[in-house]
C-alpha positions in Angstrom: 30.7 -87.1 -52.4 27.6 -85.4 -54.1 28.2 -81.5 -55.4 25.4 -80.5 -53.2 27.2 -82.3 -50.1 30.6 -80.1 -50.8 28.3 -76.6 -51.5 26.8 -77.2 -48.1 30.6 -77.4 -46.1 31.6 -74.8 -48.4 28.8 -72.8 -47.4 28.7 -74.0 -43.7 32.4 -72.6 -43.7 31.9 -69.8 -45.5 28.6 -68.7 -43.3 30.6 -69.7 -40.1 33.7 -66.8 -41.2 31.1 -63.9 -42.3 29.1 -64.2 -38.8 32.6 -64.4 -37.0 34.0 -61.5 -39.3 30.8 -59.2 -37.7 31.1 -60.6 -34.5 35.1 -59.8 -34.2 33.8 -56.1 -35.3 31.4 -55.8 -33.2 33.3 -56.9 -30.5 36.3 -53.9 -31.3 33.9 -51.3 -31.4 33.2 -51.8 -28.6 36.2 -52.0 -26.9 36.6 -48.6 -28.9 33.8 -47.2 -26.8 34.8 -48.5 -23.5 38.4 -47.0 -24.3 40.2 -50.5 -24.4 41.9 -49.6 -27.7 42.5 -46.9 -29.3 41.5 -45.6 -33.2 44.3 -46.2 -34.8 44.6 -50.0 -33.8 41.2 -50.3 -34.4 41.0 -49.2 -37.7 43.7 -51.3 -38.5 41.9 -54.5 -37.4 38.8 -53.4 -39.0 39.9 -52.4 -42.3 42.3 -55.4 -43.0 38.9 -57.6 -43.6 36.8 -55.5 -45.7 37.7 -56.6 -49.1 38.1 -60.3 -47.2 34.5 -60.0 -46.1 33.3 -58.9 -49.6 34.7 -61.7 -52.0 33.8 -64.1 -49.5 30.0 -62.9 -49.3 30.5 -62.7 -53.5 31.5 -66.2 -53.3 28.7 -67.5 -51.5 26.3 -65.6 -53.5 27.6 -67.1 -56.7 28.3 -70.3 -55.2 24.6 -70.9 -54.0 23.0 -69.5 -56.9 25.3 -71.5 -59.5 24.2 -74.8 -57.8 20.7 -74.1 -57.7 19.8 -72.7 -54.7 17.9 -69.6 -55.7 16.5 -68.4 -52.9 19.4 -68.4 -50.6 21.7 -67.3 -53.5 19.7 -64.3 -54.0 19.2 -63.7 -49.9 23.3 -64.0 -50.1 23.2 -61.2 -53.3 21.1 -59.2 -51.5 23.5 -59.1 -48.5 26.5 -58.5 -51.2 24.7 -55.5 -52.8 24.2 -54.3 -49.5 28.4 -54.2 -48.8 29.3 -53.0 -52.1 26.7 -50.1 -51.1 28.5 -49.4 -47.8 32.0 -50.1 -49.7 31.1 -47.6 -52.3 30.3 -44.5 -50.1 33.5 -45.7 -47.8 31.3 -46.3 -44.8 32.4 -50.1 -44.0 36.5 -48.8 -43.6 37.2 -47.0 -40.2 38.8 -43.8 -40.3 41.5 -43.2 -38.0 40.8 -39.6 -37.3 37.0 -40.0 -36.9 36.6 -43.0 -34.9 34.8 -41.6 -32.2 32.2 -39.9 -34.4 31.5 -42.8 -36.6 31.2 -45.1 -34.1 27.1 -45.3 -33.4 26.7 -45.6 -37.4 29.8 -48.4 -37.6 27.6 -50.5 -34.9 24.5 -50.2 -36.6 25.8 -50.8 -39.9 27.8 -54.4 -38.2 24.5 -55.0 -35.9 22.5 -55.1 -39.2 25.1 -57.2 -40.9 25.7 -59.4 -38.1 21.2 -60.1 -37.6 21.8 -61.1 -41.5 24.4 -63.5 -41.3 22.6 -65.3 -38.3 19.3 -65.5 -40.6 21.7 -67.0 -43.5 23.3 -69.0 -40.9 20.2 -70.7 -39.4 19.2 -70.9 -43.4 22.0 -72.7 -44.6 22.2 -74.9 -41.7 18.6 -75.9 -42.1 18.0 -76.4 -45.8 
């Protein structure tokens, strides 16, 4: 099998978990708001994935731009410098205590995410 062949499942695979990964969060925040589960459990779903979600973004990023694809590689960086932002200033974990408040910020922040993946999705699936 070519090397291209192998970047394109890897990336297929790797695209496929990221849109999932928003999806998921997405999903539990909103069960937050309709009262279906409460802070506590959801911070503990949320926050188990957010290094998870990084290294994989990382590894697509490098991954694509290593093999040659530059433009998506650098669509993928700009996605990854966008987490680390949100990782830096501690607004991608969910805080137990102020779940409630952060809430219309936290579905933002996963809607913007989640409109990005499905543009890198529909680009990796059609390149």
């Amino acid at each position: 099998m070519s090397p291209q062949l192998l970047v394109w499942i890897a990336a297929m695979i790797l695209q496929s978990a990221l849109l999932g990964r928003n999806m998921y969060a997405i999903v539990c925040l909103t069960d937050l708001q309709d009262d279906i589960i409460n802070p506590f459990d959801l911070s503990t779903k949320l926050n188990r994935f957010v290094m998870h979600e990084i290294i994989a973004q990382g590894c697509m990023a490098g991954m694509l731009l290593l093999s040659g694809n530059l433009l998506c590689g650098a669509c993928h960086a700009a996605v990854l410098g966008y987490l680390l932002h949100l990782h830096s200033h501690r607004l991608l974990h969910v805080h137990t205590t102020d779940a409630f408040r952060q809430l219309p910020q936290q579905k933002k922040q996963r809607i913007i995410l989640l409109a990005a993946h499905l543009l890198l999705f529909v680009v990796v699936v059609y390149r």
